[in-house]
matplotlib code that plots the C-alpha trace (Angstrom):
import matplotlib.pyplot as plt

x = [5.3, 2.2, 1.0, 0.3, 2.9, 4.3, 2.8, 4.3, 2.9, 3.5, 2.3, 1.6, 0.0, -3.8, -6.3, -10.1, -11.5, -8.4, -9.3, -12.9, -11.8, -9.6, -11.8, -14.9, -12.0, -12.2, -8.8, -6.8, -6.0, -5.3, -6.6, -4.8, -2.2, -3.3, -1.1, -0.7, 0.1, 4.6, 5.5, 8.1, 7.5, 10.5, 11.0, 11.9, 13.9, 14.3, 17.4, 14.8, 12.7, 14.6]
y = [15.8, 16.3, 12.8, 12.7, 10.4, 10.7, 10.0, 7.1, 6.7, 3.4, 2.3, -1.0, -2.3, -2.6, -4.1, -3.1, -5.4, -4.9, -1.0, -1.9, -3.9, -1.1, 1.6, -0.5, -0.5, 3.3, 3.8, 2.5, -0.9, -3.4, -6.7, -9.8, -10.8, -13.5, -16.4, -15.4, -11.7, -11.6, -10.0, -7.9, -5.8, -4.1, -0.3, 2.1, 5.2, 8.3, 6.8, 4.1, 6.4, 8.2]
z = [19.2, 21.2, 20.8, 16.7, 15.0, 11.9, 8.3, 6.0, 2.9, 1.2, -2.4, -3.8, -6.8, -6.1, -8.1, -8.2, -5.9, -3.5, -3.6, -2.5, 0.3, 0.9, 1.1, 3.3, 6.1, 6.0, 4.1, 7.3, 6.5, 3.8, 3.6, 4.2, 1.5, -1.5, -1.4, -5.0, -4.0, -3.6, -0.2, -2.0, -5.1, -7.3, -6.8, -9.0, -8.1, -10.4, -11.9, -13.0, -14.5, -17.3]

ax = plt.figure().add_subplot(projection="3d")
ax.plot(x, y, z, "-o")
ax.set_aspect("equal")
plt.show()
């Protein structure tokens, strides 16, 4: 590639205020984790889905 990387997309639950914080850093970076917040969430896969 001529210098561009590659685009992840990752998703997490976000609340409100989360979002705000979210989008005054110019949609490029979260803030830091709650202790109340887990580090891992579940995921769901099609199969999950029905």
């Amino acid at each position: 590639m001529s210098g561009q990387r590659e685009t992840t997309t990752l998703w997490r639950p976000t609340g409100p205020v989360e979002l705000g914080l979210v989008r005054e850093a110019g949609w490029r970076a979260w803030p830091p984790r709650l202790p109340e917040q887990p580090i891992f969430y579940p995921v769901l896969d099609f199969t999950d889905c029905g």
